[in-house]
C-alpha positions as CSV (number, residue, x, y, z in Angstrom):
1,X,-24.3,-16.2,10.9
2,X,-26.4,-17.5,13.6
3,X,-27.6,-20.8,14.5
4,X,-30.6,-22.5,13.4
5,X,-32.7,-23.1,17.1
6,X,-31.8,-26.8,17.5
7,X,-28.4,-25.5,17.4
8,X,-29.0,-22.7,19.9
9,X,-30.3,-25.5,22.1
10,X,-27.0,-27.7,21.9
11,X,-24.3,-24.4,22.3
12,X,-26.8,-23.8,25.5
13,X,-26.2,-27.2,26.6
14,X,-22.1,-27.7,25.5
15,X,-22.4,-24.4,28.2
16,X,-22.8,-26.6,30.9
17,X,-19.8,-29.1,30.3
18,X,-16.6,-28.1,32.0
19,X,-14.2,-25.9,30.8
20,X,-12.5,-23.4,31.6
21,X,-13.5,-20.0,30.1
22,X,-11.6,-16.8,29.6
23,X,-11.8,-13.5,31.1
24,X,-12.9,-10.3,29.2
25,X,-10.2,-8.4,27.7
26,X,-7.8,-6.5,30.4
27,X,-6.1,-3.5,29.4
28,X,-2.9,-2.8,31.7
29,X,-0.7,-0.1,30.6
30,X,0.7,-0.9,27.5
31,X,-0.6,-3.7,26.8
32,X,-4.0,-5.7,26.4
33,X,-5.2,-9.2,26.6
34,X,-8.0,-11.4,24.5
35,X,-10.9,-11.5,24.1
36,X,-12.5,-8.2,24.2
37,X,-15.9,-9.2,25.6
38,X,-17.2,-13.1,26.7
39,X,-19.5,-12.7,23.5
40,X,-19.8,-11.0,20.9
41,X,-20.8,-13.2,17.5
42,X,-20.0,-11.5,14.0
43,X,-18.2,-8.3,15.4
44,X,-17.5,-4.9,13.9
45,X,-15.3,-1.9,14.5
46,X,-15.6,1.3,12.4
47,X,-13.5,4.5,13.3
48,X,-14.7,8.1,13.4
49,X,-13.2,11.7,14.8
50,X,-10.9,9.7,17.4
51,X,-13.7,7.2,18.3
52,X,-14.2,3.3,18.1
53,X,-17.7,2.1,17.3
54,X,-18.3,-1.8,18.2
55,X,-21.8,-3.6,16.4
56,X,-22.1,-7.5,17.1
57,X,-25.1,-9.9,16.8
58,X,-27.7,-9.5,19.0
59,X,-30.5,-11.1,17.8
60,X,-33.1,-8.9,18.6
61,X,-31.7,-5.3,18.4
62,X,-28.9,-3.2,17.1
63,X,-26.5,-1.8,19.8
64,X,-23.4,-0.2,18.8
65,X,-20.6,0.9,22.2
66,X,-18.1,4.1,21.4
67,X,-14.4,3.9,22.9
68,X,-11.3,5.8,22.1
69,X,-9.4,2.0,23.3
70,X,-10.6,-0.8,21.8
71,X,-9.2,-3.1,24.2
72,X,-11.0,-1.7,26.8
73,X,-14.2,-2.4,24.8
74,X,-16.4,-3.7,28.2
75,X,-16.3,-0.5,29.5
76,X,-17.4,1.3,26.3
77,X,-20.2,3.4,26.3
78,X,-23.2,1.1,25.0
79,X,-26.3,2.2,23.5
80,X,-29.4,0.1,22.1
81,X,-30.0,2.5,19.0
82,X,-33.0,0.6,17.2
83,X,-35.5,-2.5,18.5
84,X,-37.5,-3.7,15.8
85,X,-41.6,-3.3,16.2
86,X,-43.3,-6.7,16.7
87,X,-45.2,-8.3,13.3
88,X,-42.4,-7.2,10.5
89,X,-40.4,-9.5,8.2
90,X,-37.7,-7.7,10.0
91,X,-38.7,-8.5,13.3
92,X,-36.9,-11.7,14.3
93,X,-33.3,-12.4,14.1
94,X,-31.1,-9.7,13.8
95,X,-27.9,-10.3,12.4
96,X,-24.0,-9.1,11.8
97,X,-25.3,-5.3,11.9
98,X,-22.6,-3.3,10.8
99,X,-21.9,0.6,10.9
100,X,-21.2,2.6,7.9
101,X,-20.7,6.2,6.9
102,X,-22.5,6.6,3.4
103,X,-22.3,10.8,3.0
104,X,-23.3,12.4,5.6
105,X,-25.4,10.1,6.9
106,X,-24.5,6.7,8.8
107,X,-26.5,3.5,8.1
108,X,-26.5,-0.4,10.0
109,X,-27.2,-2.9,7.2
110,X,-28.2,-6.1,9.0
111,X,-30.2,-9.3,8.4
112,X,-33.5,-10.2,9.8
113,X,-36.4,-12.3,9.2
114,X,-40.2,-13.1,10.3
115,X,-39.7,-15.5,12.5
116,X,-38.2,-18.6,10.2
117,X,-34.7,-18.5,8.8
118,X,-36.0,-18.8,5.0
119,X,-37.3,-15.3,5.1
120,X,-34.2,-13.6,6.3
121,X,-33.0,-10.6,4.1
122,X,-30.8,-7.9,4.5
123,X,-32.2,-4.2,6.0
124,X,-30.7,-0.7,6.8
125,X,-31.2,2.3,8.5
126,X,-30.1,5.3,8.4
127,X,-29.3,8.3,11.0
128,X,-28.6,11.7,10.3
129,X,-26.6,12.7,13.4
130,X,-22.9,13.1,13.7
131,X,-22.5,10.4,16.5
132,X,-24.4,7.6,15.8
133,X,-25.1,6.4,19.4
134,X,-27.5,9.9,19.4
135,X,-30.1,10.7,17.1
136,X,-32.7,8.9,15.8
137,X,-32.1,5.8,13.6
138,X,-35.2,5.3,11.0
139,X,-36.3,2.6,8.9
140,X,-35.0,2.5,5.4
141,X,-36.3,-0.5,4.4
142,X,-35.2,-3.9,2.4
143,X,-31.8,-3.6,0.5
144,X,-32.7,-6.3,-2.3
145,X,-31.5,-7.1,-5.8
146,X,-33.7,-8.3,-8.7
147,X,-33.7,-11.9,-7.5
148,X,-34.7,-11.3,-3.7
149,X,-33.3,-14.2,-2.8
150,X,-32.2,-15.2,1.0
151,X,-29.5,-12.7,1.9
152,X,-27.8,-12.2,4.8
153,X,-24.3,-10.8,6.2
154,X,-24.5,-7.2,4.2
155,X,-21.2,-4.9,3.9
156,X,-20.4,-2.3,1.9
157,X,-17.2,-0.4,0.8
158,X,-16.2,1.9,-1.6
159,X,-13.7,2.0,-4.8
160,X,-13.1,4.7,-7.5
161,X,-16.0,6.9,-6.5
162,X,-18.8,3.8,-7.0
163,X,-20.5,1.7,-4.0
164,X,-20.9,-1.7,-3.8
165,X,-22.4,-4.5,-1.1
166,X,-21.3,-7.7,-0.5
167,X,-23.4,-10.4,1.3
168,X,-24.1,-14.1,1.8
169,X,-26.9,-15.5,-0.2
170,X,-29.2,-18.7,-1.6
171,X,-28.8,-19.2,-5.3
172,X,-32.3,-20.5,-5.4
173,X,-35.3,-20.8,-2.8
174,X,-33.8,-23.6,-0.7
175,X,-30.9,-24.0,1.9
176,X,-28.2,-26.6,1.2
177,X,-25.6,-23.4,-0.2
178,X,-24.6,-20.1,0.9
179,X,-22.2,-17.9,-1.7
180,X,-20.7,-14.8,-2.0
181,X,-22.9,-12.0,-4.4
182,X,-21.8,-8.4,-5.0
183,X,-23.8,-5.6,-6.4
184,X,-23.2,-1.9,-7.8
185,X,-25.3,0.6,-5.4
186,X,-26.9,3.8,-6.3
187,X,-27.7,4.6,-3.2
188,X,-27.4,3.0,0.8
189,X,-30.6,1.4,-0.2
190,X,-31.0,0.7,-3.3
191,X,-29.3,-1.9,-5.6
192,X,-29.0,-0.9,-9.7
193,X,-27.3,-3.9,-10.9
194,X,-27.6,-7.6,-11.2
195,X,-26.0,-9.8,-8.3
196,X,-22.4,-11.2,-9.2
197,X,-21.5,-14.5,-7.8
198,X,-18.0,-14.1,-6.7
199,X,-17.3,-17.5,-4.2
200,X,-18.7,-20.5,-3.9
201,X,-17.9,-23.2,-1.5
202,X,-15.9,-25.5,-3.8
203,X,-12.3,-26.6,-1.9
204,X,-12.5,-29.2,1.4
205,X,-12.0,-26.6,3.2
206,X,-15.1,-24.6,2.2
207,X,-17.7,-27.6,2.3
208,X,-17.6,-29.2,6.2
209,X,-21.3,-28.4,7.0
210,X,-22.9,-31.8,8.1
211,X,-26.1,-31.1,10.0
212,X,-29.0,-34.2,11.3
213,X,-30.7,-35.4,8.2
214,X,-28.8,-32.7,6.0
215,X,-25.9,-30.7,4.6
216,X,-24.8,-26.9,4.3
217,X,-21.7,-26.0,2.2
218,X,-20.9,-22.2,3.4
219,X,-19.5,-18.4,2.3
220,X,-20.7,-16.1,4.3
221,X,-19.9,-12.9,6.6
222,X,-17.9,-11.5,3.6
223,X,-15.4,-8.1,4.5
224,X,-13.7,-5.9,1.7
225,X,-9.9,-5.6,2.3
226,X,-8.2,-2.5,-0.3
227,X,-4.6,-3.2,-0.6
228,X,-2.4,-1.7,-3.6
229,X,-4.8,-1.5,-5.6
230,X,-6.2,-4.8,-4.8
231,X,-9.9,-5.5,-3.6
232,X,-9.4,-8.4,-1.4
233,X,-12.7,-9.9,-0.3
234,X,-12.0,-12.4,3.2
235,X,-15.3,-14.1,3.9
236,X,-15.9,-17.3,6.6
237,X,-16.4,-20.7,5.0
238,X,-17.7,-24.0,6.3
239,X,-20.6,-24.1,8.7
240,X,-20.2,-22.0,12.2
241,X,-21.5,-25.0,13.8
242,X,-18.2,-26.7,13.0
243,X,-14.6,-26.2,14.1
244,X,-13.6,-26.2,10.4
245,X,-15.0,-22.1,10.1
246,X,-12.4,-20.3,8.7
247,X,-11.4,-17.2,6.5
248,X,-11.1,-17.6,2.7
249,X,-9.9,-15.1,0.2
250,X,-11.3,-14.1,-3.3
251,X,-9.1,-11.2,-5.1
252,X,-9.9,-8.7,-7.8
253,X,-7.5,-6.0,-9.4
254,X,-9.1,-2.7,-8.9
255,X,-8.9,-1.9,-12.7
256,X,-10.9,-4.8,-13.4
257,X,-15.1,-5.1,-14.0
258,X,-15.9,-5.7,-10.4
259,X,-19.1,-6.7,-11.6
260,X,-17.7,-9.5,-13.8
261,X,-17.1,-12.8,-12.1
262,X,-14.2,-13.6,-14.1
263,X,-12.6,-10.9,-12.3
264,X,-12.1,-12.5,-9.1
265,X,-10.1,-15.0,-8.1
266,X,-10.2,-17.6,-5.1
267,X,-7.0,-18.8,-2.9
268,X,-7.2,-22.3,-2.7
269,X,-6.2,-22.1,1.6
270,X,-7.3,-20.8,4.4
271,X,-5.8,-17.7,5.7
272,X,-6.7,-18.6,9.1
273,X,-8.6,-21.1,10.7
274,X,-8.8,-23.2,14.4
275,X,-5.8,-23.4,16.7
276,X,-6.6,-25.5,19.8
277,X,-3.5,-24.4,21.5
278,X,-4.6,-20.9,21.2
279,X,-8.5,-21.8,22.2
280,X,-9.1,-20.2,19.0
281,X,-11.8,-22.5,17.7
282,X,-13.7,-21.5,14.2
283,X,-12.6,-18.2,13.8
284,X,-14.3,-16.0,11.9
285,X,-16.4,-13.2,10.7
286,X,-14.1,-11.1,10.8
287,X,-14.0,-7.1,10.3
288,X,-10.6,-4.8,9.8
289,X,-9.5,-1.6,11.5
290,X,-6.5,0.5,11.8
291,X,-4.8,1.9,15.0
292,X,-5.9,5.1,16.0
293,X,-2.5,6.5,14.7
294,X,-3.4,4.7,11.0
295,X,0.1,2.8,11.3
296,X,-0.8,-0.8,12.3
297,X,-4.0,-2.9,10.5
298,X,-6.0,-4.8,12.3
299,X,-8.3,-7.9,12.1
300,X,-11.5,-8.3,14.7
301,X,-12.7,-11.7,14.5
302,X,-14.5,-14.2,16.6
303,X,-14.1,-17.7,18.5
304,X,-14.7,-20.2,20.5
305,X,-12.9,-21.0,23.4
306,X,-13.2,-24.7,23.4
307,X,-14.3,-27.5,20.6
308,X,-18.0,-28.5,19.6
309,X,-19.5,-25.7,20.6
310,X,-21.0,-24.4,17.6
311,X,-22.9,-20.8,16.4
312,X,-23.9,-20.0,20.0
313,X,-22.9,-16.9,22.5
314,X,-19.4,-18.5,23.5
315,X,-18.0,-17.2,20.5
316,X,-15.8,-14.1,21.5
317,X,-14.6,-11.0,19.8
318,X,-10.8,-10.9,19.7
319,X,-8.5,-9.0,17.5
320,X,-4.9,-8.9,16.7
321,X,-2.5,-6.9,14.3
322,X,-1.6,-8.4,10.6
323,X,1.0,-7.8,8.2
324,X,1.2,-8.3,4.3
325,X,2.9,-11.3,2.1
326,X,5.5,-9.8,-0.4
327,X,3.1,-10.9,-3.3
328,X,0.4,-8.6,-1.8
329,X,-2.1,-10.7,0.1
330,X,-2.8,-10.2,3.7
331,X,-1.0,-12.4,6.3
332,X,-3.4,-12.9,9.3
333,X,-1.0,-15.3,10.9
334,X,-2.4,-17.5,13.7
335,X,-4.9,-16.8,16.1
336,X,-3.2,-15.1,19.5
337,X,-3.9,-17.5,22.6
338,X,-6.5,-16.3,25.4
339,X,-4.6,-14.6,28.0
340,X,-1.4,-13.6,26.1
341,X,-0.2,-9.9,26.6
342,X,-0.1,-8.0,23.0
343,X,0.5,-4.4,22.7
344,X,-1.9,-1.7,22.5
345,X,-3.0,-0.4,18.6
346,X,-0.3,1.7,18.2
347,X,-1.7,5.7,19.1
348,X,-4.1,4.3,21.5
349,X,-4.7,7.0,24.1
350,X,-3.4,6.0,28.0
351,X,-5.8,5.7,30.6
């Protein structure tokens, strides 16, 4: 998620304070250092015929770079591939776009608004062509449930033949709460069921969100994890304007009614979360990938490199590899330090 504009203003001015910031990623033979990029808020990675493709918030467009190494993402090809037209709802605001094959067709969802963060809703459109920097993206339109309610922070995955998005929405018509809602598809653009309500923010953990004159409890940038037969859902809780923004893990077993809250079940810890000594501060919004050779998963995430300094463009995309726990859940470990060699994803092709 972005910040509101008052918070814009203070991650422009916590800019200014001293610190020492980190270099863009360096690839050197074998191995490869974090962060990718100096910012890159709410990042993706999707992988197609022997080709990364990279999406993170821009606010005002959708750009997506294509590299065989991920780690050597600044020197990606990079392509603006749709700008919105003045005077829309979906003009102002772009957020968390992220790539995905639906078909034989590829399609960003995103979040945008008209200019004032209670219109934002979630939007897609679609491409025909096989490489989805060329082409020409078009205009779907609004990807909405009954309700219509304040939505942002779209994904979408597949299970057993049937689609279904995940995003980060208002219960009602005011701020104060953002939850997790999922949705049978019946096509990229159209929703056919009634939203399910799958996280709340509830635990400690979930709930730091002060803000001047007000509070915001937070789930958001929700990300579908299939594991043996598991549908893992690892979404960011707590406010991105605090240090406390961290992953969170609701579980469902894949024979279950997806669509039936009582399906899922919440962890009652974060599976990752701030680590000073690393300058890994309010990781989050994460996305997954494997290496190019499918052996090793991957987690892309972002962070700040130093405290207090909230939803702005210090927060860098980094990613690391990840294991699993012997009852089945992921084990993301602890954020890697800035600087610290880590080998290539495994199948990575040599400069």
């Amino acid at each position: 998620m972005n910040p509101k504009s008052f918070l814009l203003t203070l991650a422009a001015f916590l800019a200014l304070v001293s610190f020492t910031r980190p270099l863009p990623a360096q690839s050197a033979g074998a191995t490869f250092t974090n962060p990718l990029l100096e910012t890159g808020p709410d990042p993706w990675i999707i992988w197609w015929k022997g080709f990364y493709y990279y999406s993170n918030s821009t606010g005002s467009n959708l750009t997506l770079r294509k590299t065989k190494d991920i780690t050597d993402l600044r020197h990606a090809e990079t392509r603006t591939v749709w700008t919105p037209a003045p005077g829309h709802p979906w003009s102002h605001d772009l957020w968390a776009p992220e790539l995905h094959r639906w078909g034989n067709k590829w399609y960003i969802y995103f979040a945008s608004d008209a200019g004032d963060n209670a219109s934002h809703r979630i939007y897609v459109v679609e491409n025909s062509s096989d490489d989805p920097i060329q082409g020409t993206w078009k205009l779907k339109g609004q990807v909405k449930d009954a309700t219509d309610k304040w939505a942002i922070d779209a994904t979408m995955f597949t299970w057993h033949g049937q689609h279904y998005l995940i995003w980060s929405g208002w219960k009602g018509d005011t701020d104060g709460e953002q939850d997790i809602f999922l949705a049978h598809m019946s096509n990229p653009w159209t929703i056919d069921s009634p939203r399910t309500l799958i996280s709340a923010p509830t635990y400690a953990w979930e709930t730091h969100g002060d803000l001047p004159g007000r509070h915001v409890s937070v789930n958001e940038g929700p990300e579908a994890l299939i594991h043996d037969g598991k549908i893992f859902i690892v979404f960011s809780a707590s406010g991105c304007w605090t240090d406390f923004y961290s992953l969170g893990v609701v579980e469902a077993d894949g024979q279950s009614n997806l669509l039936d809250a009582a399906s899922w079940k919440k962890f009652d810890h974060p599976f990752f979360k701030t680590d000073p000594a690393a300058h890994a501060f309010g990781p989050g919004h994460n996305g997954f990938f494997t290496s190019p050779d499918g052996r090793e998963n991957w987690i892309i995430y972002h962070a700040n490199p130093g405290p207090n300094e909230g939803c702005g463009n210090q927060r860098s995309p980094r990613i690391q590899p990840f294991t699993w726990n012997a009852d089945g859940t992921p084990d993301f470990g602890r954020p890697v330090p800035l600087g610290q060699p880590l080998p290539r994803p495994s199948g990575t092709t040599q400069p």
